[in-house]
N, C-alpha and C positions, 0 to 999 in steps of 0.2 A: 325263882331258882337262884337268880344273884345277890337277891338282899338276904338268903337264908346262907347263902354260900361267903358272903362277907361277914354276917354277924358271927359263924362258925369257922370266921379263920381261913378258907378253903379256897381252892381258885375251881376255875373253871376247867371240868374236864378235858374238854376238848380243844381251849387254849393251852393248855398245861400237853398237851400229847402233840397237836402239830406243832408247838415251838420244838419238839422235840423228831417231827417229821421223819429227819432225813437219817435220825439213829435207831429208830424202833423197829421191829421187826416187820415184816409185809404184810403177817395175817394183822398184826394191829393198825397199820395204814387204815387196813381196806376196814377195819372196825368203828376208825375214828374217822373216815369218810363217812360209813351209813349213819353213825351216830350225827354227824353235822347236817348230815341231808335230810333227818328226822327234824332237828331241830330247825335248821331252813324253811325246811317244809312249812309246819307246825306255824313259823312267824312269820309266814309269807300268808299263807291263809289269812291270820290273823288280822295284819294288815289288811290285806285285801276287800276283805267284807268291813273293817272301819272307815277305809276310803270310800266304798259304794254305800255304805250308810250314811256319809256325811260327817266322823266324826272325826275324819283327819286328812290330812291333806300333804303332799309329797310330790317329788319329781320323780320321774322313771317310774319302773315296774317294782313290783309289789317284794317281788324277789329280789331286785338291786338293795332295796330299802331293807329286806331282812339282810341282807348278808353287812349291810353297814352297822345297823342296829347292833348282832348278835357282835360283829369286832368291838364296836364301842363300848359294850357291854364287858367283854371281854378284858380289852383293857384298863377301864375304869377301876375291874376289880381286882386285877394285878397293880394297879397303881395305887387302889384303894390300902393294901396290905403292906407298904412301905408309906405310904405318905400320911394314910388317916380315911374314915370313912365320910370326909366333908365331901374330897374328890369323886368317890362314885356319888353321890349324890348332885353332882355340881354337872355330871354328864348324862345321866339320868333325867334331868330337870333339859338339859341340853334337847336332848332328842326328842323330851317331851314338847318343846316350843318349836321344834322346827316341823312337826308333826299337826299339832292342832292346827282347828278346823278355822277358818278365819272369817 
């Protein structure tokens, strides 16, 4: 979703809407809550079943570790669109090594 939404120029929806929080409407709050808690969800799973498979390794819960992920994510590719797409890759690669299995 990020490497297709950098190569396309795009940011991330749901960073793109809560940087924008405290100005949008309610019904859209509560839209870009489910939408984040889909996604949470979704990379918390994900994580989860890598850890008990053995294929990555982490501190805390499954869901601290998505909600850091999805920001770093998030940021990388708002910084990727000002700076170059070295930076999402350079945090990408980041999260990658602090993840693997050791």
């Amino acid at each position: 979703m990020f490497q297709r939404s950098l190569a396309d120029n795009k940011i991330c929806p749901i960073g793109a809407l809560q940087s924008e929080y405290k100005v949008i409407p309610e019904r859209m709050r509560v839209q870009v809550g489910h939408l984040r808690c889909i996604v949470v969800g979704w990379l918390t799973e994900t994580l989860a079943v890598g850890r008990d498979e053995g294929h990555m390794v982490y501190a805390g819960s499954s869901e601290d570790q998505a909600t850091m992920v999805l920001a770093a994510l998030q940021g990388a590719l708002q910084n990727a669109r000002a700076e170059g797409q070295p930076i999402f890759s350079t945090v990408v690669n980041q999260v990658k090594r602090m993840m693997t299995a050791r």
